[in-house]
MDTraj code that builds the backbone (N, CA, C; nanometers):
import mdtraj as md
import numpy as np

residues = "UNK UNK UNK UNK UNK UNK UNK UNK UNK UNK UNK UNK UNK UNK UNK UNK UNK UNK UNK UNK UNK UNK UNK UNK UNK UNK UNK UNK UNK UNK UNK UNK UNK UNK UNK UNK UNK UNK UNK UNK UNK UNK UNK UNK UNK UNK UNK UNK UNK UNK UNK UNK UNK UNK UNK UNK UNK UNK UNK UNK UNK UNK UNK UNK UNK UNK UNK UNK UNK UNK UNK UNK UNK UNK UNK UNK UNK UNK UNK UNK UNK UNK UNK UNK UNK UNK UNK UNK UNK UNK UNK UNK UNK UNK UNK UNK UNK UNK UNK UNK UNK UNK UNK UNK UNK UNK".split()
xyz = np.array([
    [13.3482, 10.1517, 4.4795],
    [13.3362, 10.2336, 4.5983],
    [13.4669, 10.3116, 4.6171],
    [13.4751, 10.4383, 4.6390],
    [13.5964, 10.5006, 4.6276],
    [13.6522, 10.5292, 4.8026],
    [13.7378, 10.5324, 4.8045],
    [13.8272, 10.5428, 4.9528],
    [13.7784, 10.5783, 5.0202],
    [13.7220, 10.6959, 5.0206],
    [13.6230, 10.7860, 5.0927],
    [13.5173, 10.7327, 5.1471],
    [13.4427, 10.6918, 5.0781],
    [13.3328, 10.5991, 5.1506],
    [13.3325, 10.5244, 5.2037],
    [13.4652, 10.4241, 5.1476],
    [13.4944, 10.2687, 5.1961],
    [13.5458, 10.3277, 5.3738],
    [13.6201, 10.4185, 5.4121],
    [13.6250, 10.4647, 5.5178],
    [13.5234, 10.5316, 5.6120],
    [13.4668, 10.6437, 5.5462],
    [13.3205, 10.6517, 5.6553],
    [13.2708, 10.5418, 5.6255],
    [13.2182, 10.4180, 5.5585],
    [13.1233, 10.3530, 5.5933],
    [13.1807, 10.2600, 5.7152],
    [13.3389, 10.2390, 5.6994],
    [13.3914, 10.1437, 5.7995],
    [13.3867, 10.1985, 5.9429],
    [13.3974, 10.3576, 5.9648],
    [13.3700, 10.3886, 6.0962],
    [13.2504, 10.3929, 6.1208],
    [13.1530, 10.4313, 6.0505],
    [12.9564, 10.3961, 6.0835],
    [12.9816, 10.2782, 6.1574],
    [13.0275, 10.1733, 6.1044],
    [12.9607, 10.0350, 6.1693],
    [13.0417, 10.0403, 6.2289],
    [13.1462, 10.0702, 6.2827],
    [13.2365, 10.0778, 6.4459],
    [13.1222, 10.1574, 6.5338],
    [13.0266, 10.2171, 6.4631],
    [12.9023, 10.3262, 6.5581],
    [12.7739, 10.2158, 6.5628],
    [12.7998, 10.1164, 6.5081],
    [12.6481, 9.9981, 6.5311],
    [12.5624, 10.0785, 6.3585],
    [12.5953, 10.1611, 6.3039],
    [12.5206, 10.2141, 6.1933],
    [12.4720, 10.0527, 6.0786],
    [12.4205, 10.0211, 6.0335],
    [12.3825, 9.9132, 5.9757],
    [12.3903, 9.9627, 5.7992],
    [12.4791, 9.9546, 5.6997],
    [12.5049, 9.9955, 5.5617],
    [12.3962, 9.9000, 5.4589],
    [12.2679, 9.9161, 5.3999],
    [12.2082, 9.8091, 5.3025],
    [12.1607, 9.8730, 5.1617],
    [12.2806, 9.7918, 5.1026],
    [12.2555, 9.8366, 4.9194],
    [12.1454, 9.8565, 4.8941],
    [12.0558, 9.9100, 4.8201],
    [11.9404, 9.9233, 4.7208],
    [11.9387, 9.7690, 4.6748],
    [11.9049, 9.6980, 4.6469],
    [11.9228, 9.5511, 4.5101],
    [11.8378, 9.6606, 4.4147],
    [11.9129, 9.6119, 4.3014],
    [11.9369, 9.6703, 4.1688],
    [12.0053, 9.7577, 4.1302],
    [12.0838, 9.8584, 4.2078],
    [12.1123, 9.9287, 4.1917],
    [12.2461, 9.9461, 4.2074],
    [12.3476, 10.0398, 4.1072],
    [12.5040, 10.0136, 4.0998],
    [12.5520, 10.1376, 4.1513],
    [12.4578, 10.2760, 4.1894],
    [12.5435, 10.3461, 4.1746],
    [12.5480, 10.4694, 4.2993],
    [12.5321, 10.3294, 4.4006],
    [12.5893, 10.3653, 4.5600],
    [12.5001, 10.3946, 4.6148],
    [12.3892, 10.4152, 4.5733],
    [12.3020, 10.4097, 4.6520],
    [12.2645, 10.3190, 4.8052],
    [12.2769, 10.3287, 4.9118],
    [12.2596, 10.2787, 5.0496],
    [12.1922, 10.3242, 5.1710],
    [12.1026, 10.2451, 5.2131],
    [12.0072, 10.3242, 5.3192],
    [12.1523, 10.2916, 5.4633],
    [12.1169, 10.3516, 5.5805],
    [12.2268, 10.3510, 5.6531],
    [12.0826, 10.3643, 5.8101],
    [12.0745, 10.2479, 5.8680],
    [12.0091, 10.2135, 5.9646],
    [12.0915, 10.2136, 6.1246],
    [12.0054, 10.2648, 6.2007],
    [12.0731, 10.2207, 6.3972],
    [11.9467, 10.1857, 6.4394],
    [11.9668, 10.0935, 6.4969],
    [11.8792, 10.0401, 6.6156],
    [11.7330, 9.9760, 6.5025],
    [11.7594, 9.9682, 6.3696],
    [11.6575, 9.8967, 6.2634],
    [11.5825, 10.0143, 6.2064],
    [11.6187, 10.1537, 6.2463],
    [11.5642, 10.3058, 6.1905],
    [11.6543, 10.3698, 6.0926],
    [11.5565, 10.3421, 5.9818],
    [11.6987, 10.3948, 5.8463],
    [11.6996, 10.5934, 5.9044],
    [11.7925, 10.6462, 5.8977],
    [11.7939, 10.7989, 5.9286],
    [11.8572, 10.8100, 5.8587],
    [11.9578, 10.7668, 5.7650],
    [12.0542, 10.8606, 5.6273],
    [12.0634, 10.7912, 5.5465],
    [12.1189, 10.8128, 5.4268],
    [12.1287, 10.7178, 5.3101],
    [12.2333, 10.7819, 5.2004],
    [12.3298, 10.6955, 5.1588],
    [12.4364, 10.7532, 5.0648],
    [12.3507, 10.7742, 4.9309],
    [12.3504, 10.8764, 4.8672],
    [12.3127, 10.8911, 4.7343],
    [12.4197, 10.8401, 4.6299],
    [12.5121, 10.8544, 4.6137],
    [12.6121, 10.8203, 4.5596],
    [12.7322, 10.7973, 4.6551],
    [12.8702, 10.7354, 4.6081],
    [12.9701, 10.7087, 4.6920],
    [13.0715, 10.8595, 4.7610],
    [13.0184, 10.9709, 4.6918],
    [13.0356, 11.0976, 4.7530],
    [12.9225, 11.1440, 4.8349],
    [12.7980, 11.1443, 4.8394],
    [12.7180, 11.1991, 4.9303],
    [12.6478, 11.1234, 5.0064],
    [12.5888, 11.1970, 5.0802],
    [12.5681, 11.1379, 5.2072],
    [12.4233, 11.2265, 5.2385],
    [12.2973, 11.1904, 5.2697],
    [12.2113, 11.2534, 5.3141],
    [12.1044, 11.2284, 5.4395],
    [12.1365, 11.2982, 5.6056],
    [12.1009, 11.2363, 5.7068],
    [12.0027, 11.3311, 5.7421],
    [11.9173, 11.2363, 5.8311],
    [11.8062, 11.3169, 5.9025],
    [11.8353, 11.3713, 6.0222],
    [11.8653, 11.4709, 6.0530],
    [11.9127, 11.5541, 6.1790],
    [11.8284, 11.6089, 6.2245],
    [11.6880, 11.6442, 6.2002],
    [11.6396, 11.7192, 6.2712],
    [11.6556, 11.9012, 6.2170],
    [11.5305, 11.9603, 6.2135],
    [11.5727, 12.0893, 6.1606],
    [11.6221, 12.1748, 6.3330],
    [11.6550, 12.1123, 6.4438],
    [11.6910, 12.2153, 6.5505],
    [11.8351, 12.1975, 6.5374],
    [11.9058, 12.0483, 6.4836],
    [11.9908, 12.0324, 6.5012],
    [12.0687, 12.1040, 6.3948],
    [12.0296, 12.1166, 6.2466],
    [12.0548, 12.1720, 6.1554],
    [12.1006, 12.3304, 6.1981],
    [11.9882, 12.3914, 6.2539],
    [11.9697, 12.4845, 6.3045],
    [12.0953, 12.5573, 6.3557],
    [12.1166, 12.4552, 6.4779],
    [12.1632, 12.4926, 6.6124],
    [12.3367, 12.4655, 6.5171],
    [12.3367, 12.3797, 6.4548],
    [12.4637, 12.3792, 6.3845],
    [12.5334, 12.4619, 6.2430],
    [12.4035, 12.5217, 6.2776],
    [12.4269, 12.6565, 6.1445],
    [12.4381, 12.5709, 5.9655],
    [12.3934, 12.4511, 5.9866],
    [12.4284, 12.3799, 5.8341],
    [12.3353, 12.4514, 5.7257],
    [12.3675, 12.4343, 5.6101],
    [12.2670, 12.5358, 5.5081],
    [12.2820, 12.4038, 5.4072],
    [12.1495, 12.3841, 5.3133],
    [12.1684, 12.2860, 5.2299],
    [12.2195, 12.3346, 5.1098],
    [12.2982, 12.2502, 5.0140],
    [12.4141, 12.3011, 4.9210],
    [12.3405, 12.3205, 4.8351],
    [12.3649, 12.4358, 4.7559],
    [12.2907, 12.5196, 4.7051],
    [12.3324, 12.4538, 4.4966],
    [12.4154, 12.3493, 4.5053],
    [12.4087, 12.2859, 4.3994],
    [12.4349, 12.1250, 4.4044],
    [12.2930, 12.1295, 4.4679],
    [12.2557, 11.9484, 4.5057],
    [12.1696, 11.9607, 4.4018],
    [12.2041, 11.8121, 4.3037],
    [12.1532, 11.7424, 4.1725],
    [12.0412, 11.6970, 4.2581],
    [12.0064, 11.6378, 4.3903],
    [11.9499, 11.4887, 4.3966],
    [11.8006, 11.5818, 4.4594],
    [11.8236, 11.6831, 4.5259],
    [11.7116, 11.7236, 4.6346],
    [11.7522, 11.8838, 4.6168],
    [11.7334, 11.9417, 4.4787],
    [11.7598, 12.0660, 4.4289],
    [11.6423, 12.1559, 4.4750],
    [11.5060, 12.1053, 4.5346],
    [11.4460, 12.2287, 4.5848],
    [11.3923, 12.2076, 4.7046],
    [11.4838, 12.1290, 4.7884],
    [11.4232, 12.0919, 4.9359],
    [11.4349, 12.2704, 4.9890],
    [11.3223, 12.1808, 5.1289],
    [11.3019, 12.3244, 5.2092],
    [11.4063, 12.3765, 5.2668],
    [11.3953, 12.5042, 5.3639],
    [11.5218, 12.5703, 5.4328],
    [11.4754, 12.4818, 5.5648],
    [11.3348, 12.4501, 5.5537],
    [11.2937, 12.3842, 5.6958],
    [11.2859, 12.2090, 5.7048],
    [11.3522, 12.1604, 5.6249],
    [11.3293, 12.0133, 5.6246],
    [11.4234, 11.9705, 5.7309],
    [11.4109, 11.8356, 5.7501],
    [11.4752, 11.7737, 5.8741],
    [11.6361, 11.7016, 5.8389],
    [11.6167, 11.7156, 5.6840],
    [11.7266, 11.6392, 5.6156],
    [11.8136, 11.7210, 5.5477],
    [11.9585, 11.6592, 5.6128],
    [12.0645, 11.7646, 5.5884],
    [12.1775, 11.6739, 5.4754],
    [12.2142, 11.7310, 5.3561],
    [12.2633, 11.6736, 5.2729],
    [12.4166, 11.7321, 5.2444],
    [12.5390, 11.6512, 5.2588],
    [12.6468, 11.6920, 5.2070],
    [12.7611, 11.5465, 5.1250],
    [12.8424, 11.7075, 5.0586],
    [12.9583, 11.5772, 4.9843],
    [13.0662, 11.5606, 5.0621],
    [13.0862, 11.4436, 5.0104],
    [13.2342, 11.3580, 5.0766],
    [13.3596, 11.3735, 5.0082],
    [13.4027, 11.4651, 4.9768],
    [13.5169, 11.4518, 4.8981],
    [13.6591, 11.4970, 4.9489],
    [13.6800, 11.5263, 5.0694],
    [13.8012, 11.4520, 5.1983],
    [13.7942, 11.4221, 5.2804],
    [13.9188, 11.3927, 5.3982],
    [13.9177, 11.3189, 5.4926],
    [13.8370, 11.4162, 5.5730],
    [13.8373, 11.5340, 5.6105],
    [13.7821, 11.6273, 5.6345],
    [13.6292, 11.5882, 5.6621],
    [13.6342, 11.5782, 5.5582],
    [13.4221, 11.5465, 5.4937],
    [13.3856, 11.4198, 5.5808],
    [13.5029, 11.3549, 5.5692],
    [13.4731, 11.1795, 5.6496],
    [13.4482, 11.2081, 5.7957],
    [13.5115, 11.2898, 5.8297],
    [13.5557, 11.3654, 6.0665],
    [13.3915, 11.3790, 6.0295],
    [13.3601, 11.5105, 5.9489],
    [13.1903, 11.6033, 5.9922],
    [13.1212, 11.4947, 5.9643],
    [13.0953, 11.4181, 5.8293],
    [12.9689, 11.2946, 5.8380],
    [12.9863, 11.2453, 5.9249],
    [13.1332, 11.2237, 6.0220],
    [13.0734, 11.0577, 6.0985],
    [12.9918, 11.1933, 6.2790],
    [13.0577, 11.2718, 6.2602],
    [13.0014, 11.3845, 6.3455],
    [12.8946, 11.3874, 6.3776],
    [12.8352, 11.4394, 6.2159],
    [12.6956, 11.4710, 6.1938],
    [12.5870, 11.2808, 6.2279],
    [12.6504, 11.1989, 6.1885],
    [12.5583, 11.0694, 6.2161],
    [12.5725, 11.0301, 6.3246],
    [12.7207, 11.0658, 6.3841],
    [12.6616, 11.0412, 6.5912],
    [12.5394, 11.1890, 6.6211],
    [12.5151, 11.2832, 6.5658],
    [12.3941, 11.3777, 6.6565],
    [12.2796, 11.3103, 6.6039],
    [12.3001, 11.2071, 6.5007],
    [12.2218, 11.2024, 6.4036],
    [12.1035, 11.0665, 6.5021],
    [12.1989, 10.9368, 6.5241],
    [12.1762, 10.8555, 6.6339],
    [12.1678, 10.8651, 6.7420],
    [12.2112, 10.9460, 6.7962],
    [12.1819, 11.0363, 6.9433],
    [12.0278, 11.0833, 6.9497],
    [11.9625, 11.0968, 6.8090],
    [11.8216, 11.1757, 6.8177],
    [11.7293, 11.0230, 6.8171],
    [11.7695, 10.9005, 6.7704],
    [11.7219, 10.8028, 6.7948],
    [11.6568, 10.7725, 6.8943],
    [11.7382, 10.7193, 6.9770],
    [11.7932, 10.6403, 7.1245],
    [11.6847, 10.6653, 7.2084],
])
top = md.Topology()
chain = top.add_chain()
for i, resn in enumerate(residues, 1):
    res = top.add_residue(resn, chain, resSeq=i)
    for name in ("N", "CA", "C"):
        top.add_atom(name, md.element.get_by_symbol(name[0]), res)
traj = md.Trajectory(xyz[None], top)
């Protein structure tokens, strides 16, 4: 698990976020649950892919990355917003994006 993750995942669960490995699987894969409702899931120990809602997407101007391996022909209208983690930077907006994210829970 590289720094990056090991840190957003440690502030998620300061947010009640619930982190559960795949079994079988080595290569970071993790569903990421609140309140027992999985809404995001790490694809690898750099990305991160949450369900926001397409108003929230919207309203936050996010665009999906236009060279994602995992979900290369999702819609412009899907509810699921996908980005990488690769600074501290990236760590502030995910944990951002997963409080609007649990906020749509509740």
């Amino acid at each position: 698990m590289t720094v990056l993750r090991k840190q957003l995942s440690r502030r998620l669960r300061a947010l009640g976020v619930e982190e559960r490995a795949a079994p079988g699987r080595d290569d970071g894969f993790a569903g990421l649950f609140f309140g027992g409702k999985e809404f995001a899931h790490f694809h690898t120990d750099g990305e991160i892919d949450m369900r926001l809602g397409k108003d929230t997407i919207k309203r936050e101007g996010l665009v999906h990355p236009p060279n994602s391996t995992v979900h290369p022909g999702r819609s412009k209208n899907s509810p699921w917003y996908e980005m990488k983690i690769a600074s501290g930077a990236d760590v502030d907006e995910a944990v951002r994006l997963v409080m609007l994210a649990i906020q749509g829970l509740r």
